[in-house]
C-alpha positions as CSV (number, residue, x, y, z in Angstrom):
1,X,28.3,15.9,10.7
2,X,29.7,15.3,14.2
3,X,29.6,19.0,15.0
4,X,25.7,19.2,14.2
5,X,25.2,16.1,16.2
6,X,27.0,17.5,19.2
7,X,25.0,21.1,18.7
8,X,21.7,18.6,18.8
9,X,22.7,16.9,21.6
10,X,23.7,20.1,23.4
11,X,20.4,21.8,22.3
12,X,18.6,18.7,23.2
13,X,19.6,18.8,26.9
14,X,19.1,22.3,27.5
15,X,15.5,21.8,26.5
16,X,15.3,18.5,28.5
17,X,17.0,19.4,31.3
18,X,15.7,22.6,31.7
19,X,12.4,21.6,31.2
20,X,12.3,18.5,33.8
21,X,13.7,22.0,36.3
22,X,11.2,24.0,35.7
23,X,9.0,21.6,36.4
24,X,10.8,20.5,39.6
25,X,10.7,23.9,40.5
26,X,7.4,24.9,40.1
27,X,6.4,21.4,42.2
28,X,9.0,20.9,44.9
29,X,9.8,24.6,45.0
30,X,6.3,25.8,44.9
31,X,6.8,28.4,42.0
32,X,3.6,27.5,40.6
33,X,2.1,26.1,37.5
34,X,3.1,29.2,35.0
35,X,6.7,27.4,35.6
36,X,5.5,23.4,35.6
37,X,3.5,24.8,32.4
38,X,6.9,26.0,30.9
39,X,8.6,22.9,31.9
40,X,6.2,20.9,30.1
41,X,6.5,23.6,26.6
42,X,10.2,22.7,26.7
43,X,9.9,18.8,27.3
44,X,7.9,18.8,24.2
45,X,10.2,21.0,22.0
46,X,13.2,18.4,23.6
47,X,11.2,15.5,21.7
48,X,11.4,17.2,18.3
49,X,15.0,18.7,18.2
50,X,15.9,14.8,19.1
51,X,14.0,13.7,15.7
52,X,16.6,16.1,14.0
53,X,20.1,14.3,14.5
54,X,21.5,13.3,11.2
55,X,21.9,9.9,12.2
56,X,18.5,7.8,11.7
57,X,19.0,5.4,14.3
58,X,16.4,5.8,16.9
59,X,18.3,3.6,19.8
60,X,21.5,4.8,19.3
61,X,20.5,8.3,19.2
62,X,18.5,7.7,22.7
63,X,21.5,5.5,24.1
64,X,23.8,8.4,23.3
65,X,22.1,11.1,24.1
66,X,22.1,9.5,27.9
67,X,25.3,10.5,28.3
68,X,24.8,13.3,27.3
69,X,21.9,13.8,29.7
70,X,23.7,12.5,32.7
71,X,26.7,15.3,32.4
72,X,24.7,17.8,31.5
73,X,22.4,17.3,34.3
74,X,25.2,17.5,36.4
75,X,26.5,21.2,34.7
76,X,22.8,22.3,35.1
77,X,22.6,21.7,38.3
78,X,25.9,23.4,39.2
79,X,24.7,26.7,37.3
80,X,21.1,26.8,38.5
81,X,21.7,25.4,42.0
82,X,25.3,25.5,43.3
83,X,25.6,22.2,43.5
84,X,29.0,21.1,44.0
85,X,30.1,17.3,42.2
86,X,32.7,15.3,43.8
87,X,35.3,14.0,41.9
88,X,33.3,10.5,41.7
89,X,30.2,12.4,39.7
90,X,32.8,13.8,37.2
91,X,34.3,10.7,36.6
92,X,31.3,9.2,35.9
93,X,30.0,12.5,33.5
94,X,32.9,11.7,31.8
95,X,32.8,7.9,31.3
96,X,29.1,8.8,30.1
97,X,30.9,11.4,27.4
98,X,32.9,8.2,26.3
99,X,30.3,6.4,25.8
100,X,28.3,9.2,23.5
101,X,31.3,9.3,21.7
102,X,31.9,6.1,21.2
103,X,27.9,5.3,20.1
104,X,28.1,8.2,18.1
105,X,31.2,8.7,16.3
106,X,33.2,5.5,16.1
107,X,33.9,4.3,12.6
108,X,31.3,1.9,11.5
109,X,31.8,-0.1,8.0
């Protein structure tokens, strides 16, 4: 179960993320509405692949997942823009990954 959640979460983000850049890029980059049109396709198709995680918990899946948001925001932006983190944005990507696993997988009676 843990490895479908984490493919979910993974899938979720690219959609998310990559959505919320192609919509960045098409406004603060002046790429044009084809891209902020795109953007806006895959910000929709983010909502449903969320609705998919086999836990039913609708906070917890949303508090995890903004974890999982956070580092994966930061990986995005270091494929798709060269952005460079300092050590203090990788230590915070991975106290975020703590938290997703500890929402997400801890044992729970």
């Amino acid at each position: 179960m843990a490895a479908k959640s984490i493919a979910l979460f993974v899938l979720a983000a690219l959609f998310e993320i990559g959505g919320a850049w192609l919509v960045w890029q098409g406004i603060r980059e002046h790429r044009g509405l084809i891209w902020v049109g795109a953007g806006v396709v895959a910000l929709g198709i983010y909502g449903f692949v969320a609705t998919l995680q086999p836990d039913a918990e609708f906070g917890r899946i949303l508090a995890a997942y903004g974890g999982v948001f956070v580092a994966g925001s930061l990986a995005w932006g270091m494929a798709a823009d060269g952005y460079r983190p300092d050590r203090w944005d990788l230590v915070g990507a991975a106290v975020c990954l703590a938290g997703v696993g500890l929402i997400m997988y801890a044992p729970r009676s």
